[in-house]
BAZA-192795 format. One record per residue (C-alpha): residue number from 1; x, y, z. Coordinates in Angstrom, 3 decimals. Example, Ala and Ser with C-alpha at 12.3 -4.5 7.8 and 13.67 -1.06 7.14 Angstrom:
BEGIN
pt nr=1&c1=12.300&c2=-4.500&c3=7.800
pt nr=2&c1=13.670&c2=-1.060&c3=7.140
// end
This chain:
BEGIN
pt nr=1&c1=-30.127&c2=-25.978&c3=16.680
pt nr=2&c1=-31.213&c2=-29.699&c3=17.282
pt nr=3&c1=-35.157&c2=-30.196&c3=16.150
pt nr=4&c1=-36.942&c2=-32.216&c3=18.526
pt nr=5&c1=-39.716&c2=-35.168&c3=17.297
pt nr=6&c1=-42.749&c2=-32.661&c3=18.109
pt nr=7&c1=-40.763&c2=-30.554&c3=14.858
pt nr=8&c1=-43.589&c2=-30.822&c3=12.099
pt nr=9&c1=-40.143&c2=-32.318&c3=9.639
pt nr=10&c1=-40.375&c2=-35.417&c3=11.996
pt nr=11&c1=-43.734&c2=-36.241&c3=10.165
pt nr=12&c1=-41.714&c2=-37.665&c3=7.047
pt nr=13&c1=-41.126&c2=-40.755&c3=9.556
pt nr=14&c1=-43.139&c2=-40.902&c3=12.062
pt nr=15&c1=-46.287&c2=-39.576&c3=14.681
pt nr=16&c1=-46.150&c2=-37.777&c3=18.029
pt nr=17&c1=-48.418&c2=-38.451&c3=21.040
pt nr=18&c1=-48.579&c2=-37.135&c3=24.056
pt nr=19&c1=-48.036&c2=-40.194&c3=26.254
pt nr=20&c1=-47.451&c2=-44.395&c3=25.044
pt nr=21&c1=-50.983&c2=-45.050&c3=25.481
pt nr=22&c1=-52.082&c2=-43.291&c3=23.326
pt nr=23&c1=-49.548&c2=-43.785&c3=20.869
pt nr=24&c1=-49.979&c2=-48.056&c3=20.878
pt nr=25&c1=-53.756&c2=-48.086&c3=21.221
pt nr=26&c1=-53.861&c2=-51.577&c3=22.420
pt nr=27&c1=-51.704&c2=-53.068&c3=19.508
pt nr=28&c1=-49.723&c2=-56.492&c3=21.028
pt nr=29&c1=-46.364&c2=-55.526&c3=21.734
pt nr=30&c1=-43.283&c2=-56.185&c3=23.116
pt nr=31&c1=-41.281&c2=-53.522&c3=25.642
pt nr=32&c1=-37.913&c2=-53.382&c3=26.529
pt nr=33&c1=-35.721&c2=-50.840&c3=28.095
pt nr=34&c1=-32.590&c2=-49.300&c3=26.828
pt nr=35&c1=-29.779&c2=-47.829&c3=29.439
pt nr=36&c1=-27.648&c2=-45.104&c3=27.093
pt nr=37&c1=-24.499&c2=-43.652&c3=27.439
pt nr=38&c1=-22.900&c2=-43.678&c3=24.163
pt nr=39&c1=-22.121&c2=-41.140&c3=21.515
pt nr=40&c1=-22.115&c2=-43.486&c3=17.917
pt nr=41&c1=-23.169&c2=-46.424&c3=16.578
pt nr=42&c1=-22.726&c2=-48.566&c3=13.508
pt nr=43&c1=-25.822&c2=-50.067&c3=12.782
pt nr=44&c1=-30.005&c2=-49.023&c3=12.407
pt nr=45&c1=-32.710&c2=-50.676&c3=13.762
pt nr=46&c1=-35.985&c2=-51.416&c3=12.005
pt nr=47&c1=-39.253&c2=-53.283&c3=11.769
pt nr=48&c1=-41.820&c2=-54.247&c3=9.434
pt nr=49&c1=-44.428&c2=-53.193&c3=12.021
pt nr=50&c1=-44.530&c2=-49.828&c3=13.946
pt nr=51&c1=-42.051&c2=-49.079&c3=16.688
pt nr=52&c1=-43.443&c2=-46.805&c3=19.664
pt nr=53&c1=-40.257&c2=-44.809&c3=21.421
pt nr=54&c1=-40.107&c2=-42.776&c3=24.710
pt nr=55&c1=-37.276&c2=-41.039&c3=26.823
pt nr=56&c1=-37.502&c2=-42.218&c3=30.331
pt nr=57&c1=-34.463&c2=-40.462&c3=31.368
pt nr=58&c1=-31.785&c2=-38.105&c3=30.180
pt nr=59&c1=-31.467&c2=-36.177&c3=26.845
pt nr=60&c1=-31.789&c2=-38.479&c3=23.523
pt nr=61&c1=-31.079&c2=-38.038&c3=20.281
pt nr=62&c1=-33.399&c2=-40.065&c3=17.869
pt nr=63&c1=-31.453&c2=-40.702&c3=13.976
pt nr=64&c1=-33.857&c2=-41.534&c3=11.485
pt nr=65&c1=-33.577&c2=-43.023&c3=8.236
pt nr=66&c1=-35.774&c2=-43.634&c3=5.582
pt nr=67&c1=-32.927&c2=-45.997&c3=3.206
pt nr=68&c1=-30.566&c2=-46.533&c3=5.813
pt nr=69&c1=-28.109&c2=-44.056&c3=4.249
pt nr=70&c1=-29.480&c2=-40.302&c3=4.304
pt nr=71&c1=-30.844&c2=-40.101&c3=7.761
pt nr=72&c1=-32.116&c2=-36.988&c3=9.752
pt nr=73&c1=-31.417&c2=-36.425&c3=13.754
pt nr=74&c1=-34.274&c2=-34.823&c3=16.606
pt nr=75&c1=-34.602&c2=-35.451&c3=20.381
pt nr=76&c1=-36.918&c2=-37.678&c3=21.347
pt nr=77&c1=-39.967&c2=-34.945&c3=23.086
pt nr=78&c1=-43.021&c2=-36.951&c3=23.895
pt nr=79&c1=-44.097&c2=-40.636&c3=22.733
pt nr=80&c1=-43.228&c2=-41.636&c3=18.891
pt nr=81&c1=-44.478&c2=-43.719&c3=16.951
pt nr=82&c1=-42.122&c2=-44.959&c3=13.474
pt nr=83&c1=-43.868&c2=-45.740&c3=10.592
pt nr=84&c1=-42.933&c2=-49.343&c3=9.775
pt nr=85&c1=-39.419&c2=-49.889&c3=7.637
pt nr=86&c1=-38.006&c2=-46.375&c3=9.008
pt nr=87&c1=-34.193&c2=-47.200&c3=10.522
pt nr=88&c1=-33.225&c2=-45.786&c3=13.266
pt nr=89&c1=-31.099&c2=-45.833&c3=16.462
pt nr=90&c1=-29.493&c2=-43.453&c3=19.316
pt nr=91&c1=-27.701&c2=-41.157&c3=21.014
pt nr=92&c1=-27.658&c2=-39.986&c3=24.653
pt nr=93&c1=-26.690&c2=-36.363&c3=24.360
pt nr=94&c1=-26.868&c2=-36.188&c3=28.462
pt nr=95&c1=-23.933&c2=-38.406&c3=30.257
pt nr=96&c1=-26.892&c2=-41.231&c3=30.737
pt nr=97&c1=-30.106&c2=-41.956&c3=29.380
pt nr=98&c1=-32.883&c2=-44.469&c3=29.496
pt nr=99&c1=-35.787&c2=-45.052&c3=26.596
pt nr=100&c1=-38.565&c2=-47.243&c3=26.263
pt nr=101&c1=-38.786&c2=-49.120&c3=23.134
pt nr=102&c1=-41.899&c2=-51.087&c3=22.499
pt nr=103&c1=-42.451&c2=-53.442&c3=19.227
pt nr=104&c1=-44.291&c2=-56.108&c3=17.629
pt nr=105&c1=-43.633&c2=-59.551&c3=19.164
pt nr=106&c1=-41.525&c2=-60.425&c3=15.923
pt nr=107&c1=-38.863&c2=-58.299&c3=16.674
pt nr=108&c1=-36.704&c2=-56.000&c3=15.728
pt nr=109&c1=-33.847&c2=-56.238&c3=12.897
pt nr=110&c1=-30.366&c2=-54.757&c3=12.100
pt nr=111&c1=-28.677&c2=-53.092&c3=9.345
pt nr=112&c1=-25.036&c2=-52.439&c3=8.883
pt nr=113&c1=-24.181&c2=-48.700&c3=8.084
pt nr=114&c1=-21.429&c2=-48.051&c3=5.627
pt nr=115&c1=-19.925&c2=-45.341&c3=7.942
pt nr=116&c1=-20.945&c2=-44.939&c3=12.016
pt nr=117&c1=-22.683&c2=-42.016&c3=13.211
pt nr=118&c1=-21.135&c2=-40.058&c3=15.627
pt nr=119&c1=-22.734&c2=-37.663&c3=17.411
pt nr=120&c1=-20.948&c2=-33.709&c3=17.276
pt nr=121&c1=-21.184&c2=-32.951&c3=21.010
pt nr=122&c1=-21.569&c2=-28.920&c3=21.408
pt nr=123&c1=-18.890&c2=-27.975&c3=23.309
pt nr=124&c1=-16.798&c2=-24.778&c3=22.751
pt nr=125&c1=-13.689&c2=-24.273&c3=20.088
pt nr=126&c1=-12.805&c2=-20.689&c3=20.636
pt nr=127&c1=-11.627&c2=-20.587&c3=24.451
pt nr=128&c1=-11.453&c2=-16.865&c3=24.793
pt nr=129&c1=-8.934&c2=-16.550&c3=27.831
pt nr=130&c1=-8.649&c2=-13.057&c3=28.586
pt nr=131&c1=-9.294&c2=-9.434&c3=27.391
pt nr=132&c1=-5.748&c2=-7.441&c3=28.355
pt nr=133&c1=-6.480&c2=-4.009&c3=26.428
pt nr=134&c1=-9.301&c2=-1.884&c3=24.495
pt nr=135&c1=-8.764&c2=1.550&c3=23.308
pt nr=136&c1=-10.156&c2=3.768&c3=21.352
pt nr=137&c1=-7.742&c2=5.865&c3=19.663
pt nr=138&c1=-7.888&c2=9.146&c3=17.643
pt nr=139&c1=-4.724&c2=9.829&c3=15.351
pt nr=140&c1=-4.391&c2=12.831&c3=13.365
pt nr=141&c1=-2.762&c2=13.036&c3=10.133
pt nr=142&c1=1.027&c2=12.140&c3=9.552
pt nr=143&c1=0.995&c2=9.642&c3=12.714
pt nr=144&c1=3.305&c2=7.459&c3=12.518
pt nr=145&c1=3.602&c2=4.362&c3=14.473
pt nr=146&c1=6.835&c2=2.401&c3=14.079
pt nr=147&c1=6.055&c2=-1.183&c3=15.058
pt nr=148&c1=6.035&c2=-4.083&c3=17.595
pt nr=149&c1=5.275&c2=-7.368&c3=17.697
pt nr=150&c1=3.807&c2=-9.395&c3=20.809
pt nr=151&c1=2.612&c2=-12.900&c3=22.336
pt nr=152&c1=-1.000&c2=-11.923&c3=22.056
pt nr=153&c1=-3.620&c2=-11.093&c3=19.347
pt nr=154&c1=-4.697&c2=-7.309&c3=18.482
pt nr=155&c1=-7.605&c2=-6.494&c3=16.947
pt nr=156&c1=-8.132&c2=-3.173&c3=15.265
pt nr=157&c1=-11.602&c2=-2.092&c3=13.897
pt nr=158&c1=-11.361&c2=1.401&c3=11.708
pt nr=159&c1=-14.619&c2=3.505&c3=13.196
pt nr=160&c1=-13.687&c2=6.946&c3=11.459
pt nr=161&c1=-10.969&c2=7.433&c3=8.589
pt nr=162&c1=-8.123&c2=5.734&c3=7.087
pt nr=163&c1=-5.125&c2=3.897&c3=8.600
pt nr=164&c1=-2.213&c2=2.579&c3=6.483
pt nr=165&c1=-0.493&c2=-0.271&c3=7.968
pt nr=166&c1=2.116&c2=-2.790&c3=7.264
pt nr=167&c1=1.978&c2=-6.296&c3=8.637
pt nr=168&c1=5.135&c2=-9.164&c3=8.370
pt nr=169&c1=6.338&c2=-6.516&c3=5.795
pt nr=170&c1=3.454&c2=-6.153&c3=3.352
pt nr=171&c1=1.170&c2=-3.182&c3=2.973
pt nr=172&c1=-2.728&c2=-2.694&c3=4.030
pt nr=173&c1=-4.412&c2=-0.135&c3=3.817
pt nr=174&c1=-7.747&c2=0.372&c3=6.012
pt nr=175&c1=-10.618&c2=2.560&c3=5.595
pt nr=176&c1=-14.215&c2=2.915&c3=7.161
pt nr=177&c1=-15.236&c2=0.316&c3=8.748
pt nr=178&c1=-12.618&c2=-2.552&c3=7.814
pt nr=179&c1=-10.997&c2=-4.693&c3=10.543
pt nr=180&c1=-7.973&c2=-6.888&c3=10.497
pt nr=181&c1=-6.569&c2=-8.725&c3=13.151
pt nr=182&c1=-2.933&c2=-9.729&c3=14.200
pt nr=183&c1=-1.789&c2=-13.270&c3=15.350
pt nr=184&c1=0.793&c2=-13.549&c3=18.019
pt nr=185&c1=4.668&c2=-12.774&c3=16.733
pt nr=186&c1=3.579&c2=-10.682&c3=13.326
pt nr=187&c1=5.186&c2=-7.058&c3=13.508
pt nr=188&c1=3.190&c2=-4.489&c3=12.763
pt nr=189&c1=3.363&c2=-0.749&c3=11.965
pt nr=190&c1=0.426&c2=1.801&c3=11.573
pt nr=191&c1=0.282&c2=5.342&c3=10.077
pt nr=192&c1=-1.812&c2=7.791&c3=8.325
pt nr=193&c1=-0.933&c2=10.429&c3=5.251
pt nr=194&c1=-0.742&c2=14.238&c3=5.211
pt nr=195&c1=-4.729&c2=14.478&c3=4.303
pt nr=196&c1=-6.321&c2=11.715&c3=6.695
pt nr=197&c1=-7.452&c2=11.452&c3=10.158
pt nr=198&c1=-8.355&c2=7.936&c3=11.914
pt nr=199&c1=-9.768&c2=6.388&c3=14.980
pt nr=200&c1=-10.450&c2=2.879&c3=15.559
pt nr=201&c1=-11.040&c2=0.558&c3=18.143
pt nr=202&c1=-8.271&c2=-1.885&c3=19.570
pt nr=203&c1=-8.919&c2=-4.967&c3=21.715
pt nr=204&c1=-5.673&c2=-6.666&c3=22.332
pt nr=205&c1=-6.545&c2=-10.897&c3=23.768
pt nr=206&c1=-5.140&c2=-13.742&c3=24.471
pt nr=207&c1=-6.689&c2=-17.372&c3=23.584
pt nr=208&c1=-6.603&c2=-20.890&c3=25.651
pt nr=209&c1=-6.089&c2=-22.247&c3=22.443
pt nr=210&c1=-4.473&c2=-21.075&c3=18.897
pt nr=211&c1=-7.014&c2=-19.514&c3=16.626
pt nr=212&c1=-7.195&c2=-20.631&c3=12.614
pt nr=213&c1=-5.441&c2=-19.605&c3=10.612
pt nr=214&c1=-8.002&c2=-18.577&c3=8.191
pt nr=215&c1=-8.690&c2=-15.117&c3=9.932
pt nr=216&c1=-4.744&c2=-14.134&c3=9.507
pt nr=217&c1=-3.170&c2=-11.337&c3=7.071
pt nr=218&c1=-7.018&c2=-10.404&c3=6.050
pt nr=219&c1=-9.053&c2=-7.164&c3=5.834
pt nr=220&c1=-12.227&c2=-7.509&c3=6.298
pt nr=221&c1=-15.300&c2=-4.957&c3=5.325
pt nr=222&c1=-17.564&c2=-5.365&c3=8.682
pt nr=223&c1=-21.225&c2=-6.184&c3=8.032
pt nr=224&c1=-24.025&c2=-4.911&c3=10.001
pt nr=225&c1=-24.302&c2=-7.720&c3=12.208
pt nr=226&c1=-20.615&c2=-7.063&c3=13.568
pt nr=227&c1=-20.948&c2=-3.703&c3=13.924
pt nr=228&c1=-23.849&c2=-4.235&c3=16.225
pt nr=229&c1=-21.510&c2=-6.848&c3=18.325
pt nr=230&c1=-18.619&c2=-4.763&c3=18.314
pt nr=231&c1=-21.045&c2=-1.704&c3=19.333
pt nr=232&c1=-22.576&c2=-4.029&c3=22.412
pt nr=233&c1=-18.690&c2=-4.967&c3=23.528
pt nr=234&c1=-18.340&c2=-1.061&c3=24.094
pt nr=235&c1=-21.010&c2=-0.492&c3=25.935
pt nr=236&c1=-20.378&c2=-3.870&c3=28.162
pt nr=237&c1=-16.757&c2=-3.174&c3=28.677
pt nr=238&c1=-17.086&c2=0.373&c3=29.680
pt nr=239&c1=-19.801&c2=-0.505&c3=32.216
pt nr=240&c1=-19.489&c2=-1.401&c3=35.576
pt nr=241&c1=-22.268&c2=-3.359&c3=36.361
pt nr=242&c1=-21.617&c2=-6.927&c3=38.234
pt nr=243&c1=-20.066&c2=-9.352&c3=35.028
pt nr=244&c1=-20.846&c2=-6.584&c3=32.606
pt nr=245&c1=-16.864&c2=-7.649&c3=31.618
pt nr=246&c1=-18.130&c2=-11.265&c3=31.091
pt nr=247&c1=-20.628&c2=-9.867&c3=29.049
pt nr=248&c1=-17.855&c2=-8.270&c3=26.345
pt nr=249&c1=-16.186&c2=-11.324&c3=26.272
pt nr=250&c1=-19.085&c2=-12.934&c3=25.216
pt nr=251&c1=-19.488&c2=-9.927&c3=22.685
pt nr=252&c1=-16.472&c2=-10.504&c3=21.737
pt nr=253&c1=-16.549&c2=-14.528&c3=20.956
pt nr=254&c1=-18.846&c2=-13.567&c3=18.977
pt nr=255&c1=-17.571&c2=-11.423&c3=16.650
pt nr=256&c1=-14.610&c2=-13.722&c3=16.154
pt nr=257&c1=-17.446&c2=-16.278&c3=14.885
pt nr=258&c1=-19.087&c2=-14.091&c3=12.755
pt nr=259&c1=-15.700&c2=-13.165&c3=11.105
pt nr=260&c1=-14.875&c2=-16.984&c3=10.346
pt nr=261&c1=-18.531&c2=-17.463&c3=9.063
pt nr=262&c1=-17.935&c2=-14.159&c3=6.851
pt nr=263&c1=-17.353&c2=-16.391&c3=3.590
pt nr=264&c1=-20.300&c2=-18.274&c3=4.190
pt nr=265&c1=-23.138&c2=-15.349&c3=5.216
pt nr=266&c1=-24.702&c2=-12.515&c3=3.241
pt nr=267&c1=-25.830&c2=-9.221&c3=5.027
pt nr=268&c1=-29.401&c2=-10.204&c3=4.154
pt nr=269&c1=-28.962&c2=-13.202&c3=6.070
pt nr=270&c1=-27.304&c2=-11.615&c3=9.004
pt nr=271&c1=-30.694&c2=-9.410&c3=9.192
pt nr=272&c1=-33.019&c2=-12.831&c3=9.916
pt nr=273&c1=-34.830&c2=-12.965&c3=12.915
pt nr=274&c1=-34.210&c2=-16.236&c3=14.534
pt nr=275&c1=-36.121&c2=-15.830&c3=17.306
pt nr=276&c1=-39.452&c2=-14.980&c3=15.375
pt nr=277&c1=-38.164&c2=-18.238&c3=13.324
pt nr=278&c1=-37.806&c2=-20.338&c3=16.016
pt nr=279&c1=-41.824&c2=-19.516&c3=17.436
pt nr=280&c1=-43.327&c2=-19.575&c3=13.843
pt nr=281&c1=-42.058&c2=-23.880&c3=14.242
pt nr=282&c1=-42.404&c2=-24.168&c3=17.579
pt nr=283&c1=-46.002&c2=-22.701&c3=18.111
pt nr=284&c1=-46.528&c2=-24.853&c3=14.391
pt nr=285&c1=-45.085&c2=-28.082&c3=16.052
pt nr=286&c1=-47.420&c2=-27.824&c3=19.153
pt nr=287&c1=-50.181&c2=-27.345&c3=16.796
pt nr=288&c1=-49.603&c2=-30.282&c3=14.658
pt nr=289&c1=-49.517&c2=-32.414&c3=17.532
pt nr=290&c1=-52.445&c2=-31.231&c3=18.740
pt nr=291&c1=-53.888&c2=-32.157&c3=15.763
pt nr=292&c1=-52.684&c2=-36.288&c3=15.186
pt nr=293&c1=-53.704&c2=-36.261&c3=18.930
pt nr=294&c1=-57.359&c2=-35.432&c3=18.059
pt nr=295&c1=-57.883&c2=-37.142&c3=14.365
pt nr=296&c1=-60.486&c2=-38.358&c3=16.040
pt nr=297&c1=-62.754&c2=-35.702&c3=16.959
pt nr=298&c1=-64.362&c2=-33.179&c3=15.170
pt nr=299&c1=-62.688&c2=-29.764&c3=15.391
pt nr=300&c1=-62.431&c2=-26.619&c3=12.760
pt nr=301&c1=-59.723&c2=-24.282&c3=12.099
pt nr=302&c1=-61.443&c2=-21.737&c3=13.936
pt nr=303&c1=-61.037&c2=-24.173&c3=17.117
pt nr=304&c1=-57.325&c2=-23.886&c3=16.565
pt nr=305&c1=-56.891&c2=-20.219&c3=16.309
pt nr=306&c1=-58.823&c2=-20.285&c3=19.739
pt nr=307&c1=-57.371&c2=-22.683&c3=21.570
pt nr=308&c1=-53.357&c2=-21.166&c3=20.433
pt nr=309&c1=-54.344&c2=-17.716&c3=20.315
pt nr=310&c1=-53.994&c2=-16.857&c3=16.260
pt nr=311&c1=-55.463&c2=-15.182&c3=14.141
pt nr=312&c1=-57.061&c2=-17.496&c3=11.257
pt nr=313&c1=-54.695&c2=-15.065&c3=8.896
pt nr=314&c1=-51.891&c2=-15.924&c3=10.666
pt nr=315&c1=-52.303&c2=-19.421&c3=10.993
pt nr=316&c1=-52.760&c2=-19.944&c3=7.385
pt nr=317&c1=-49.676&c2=-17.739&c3=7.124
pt nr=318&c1=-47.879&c2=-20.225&c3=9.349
pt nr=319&c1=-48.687&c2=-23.362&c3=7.348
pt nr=320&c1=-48.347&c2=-21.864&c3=3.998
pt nr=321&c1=-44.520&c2=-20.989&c3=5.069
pt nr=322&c1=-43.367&c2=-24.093&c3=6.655
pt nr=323&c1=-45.250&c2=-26.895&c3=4.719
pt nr=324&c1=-46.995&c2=-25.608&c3=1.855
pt nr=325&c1=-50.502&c2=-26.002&c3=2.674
pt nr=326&c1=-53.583&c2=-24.823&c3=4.317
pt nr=327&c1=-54.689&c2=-26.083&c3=7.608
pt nr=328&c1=-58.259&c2=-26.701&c3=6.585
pt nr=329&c1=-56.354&c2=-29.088&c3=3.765
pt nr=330&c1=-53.998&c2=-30.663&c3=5.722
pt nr=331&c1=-56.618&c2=-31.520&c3=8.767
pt nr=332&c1=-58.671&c2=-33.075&c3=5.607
pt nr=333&c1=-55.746&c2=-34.988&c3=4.021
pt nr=334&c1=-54.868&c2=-36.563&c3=7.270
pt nr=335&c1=-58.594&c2=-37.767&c3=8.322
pt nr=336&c1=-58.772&c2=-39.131&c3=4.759
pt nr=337&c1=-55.108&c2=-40.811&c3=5.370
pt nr=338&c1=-56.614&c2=-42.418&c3=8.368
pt nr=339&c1=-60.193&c2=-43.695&c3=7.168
pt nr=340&c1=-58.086&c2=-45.414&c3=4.199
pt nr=341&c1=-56.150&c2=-47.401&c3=6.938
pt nr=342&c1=-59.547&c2=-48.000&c3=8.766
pt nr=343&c1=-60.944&c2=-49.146&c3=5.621
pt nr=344&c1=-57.801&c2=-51.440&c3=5.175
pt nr=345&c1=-58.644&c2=-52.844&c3=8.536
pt nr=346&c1=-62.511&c2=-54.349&c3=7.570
pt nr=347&c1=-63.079&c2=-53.399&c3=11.406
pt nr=348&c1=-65.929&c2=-50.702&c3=10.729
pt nr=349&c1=-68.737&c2=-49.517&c3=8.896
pt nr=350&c1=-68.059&c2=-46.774&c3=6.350
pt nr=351&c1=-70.699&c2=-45.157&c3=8.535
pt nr=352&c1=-68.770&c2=-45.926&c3=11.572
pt nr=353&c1=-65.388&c2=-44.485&c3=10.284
pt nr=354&c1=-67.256&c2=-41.039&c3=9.177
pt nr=355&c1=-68.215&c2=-40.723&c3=12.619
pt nr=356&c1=-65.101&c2=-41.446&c3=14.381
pt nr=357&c1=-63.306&c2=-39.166&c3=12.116
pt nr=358&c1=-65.799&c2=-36.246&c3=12.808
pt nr=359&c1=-67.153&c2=-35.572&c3=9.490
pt nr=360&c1=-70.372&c2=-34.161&c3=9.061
pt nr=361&c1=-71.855&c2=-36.405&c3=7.610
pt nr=362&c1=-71.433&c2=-39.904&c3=5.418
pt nr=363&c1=-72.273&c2=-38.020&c3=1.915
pt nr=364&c1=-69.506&c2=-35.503&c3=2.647
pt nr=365&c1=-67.090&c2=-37.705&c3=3.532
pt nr=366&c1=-67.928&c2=-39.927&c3=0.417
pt nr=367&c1=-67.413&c2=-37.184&c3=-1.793
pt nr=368&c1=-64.152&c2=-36.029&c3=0.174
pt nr=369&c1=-62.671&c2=-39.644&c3=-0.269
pt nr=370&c1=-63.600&c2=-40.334&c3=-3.991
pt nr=371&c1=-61.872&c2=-36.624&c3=-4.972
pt nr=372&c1=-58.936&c2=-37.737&c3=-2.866
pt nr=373&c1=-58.215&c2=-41.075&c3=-3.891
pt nr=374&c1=-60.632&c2=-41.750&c3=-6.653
pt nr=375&c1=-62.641&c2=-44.133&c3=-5.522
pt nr=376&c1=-65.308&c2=-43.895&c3=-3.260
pt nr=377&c1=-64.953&c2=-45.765&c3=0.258
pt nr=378&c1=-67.374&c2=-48.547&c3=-0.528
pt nr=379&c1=-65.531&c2=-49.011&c3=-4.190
pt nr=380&c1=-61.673&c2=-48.867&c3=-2.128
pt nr=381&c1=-63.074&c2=-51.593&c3=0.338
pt nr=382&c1=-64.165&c2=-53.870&c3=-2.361
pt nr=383&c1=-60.983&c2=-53.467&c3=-3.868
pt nr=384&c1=-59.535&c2=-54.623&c3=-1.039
pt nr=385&c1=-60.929&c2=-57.384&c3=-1.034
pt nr=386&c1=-60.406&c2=-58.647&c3=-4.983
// end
């Protein structure tokens, strides 16, 4: 799944606002315009000085680099702002795009990439065609099935039982929940012994395009996480609700996936909640932006758990997961960040920039400062200016 710049990871390079204004804060700058359609480049931007970035049009993708050679990819959501010396350049995912790009009046520079970036459009590789067969057969003991082979695939799922089998001449032999699937033109024969008793599931299929390889002359022992798909295709192809058929080929795409990822995914992982996942960081994004938006107001953590509707447990829960710290820390660590550019700027009072930053009071923020960097803010100003 793409991230998008409002994903708290985008913080390595960057700040989100929630318009340019805000984002520029009256800095001189140049704009300009760019019209996208392409899918690569060869080459990063950067500057010395911040670059402010906002999709006017379309679907972006934003690549970011911090060296020019390891780089990390979101969609531009909302205004950016790049911390100064970060490369990057773009991608329209949609056909056509348009961004604004706004800069300091000195420019913007190149740099050559040993290897273009090419953006991996999502489009599908397994073009399921057609479903021609499923059965669900029962076969007693001594069945014997002599053997065919055929211009489509087959693929048999053991539910109950054993079934011995031979496929291009060499033996399997299948129990309780193993599957196996045959490619177009492999003979096959099935069978069970005096003792055993089988049923299993067949789905016979044909493909717009060949299938790997990989899957071919292979048992494998199902997981959890294909049972439950192979379970939903039953229930959607025996159905006849409107597109319920649809719906099993669907089902049944997707067990073809999860059998090439098989070498690559544990049953643990197949238990994962992705969904729950995907709100812990989105409902985290939303509040970190909330947060850069308002460094300059006074607000406590209670404010957040009332204004997103979470418990203080649960937000601490949240940021402990995805970044290792508390929110009451990271709120302080970033007001701290900021008064130490303030300072930097000799445009305020350290009275001034105690207010603006909400703290309750000049002492406090003193004390915070001089534990976080040190030095107090008087001592950090006048070693500014050494």
């Amino acid at each position: 799944m793409l991230k998008r710049t409002t994903n708290y990871l985008f913080q390595t390079f960057g700040s989100v606002f929630y318009d340019m204004k805000s984002a520029i804060q009256g800095e001189s700058t140049v704009s300009n315009s760019l019209y996208l359609s392409n899918k690569e480049f060869d080459s990063f931007y950067y500057s010395h000085a911040p670059v402010y970035i906002t999709c006017e049009k379309g679907i972006v993708l934003l690549v970011v680099s911090k060296d020019g050679v390891q780089y990390d990819e979101f969609v531009i959501h909302r205004a950016i702002r790049l911390q100064p010396g970060i490369y990057f350049n773009f991608v329209s995912i949609s056909n056509d795009s348009k961004v604004q790009v706004v800069y300091s009046p000195s420019g913007l520079n190149q740099k050559k990439m040993k290897e273009p970036f090419i953006y991996q459009r999502m489009v599908s590789k397994i073009n399921l065609k057609e479903i021609l067969t499923c059965f669900y057969q029962v076969r007693k003991s001594n069945y014997v099935f002599p053997g065919e082979s055929h211009d489509y695939y087959e693929l048999t799922y053991i539910d109950h039982g054993k079934l011995d089998m031979t496929l291009d001449g060499k033996e399997y032999h299948l129990n309780k929940y193993d599957l196996i699937i045959y490619y177009p033109g492999q003979f096959h024969t099935q069978s069970t012994d005096n003792e055993s008793t089988c049923s299993y599931l067949t789905i016979m299929f044909d493909m717009e395009t060949k299938m790997d390889v990989s899957l071919m002359n292979r048992v494998f022992k199902t997981r959890k996480d294909i049972y439950n798909v192979l379970s939903a295709f039953m229930k959607a192809i025996q159905s006849k609700e409107y597109l319920n058929e649809e719906m099993a080929m669907a089902y049944l795409k997707e067990a073809l996936i999860l059998l090439y990822q098989f070498d690559t995914k544990t049953d643990e992982e197949s238990n994962v909640n992705p969904m729950q996942e995907h709100y812990e960081n989105t409902l985290l994004n939303e509040i970190l932006v909330f947060i850069h938006n308002n460094i300059f107001t006074a607000f406590t953590v209670e404010d957040l758990c009332q204004k997103f509707s979470i418990s203080r447990s649960s937000l601490q829960s949240l940021f402990r997961t995805y970044i290792h710290i508390t929110p009451k820390h990271y709120i302080s660590n970033l007001k701290l960040n900021q008064a130490k550019l303030l300072i930097q700027e000799h445009k305020y009072t350290i009275s001034e920039i105690s207010d603006m930053l909400g703290f309750t009071s000049i002492h406090y923020f003193s004390r915070k400062f001089k534990l976080q960097y040190g030095l107090s803010p008087t001592d950090y100003a006048k070693s500014i200016n050494q």
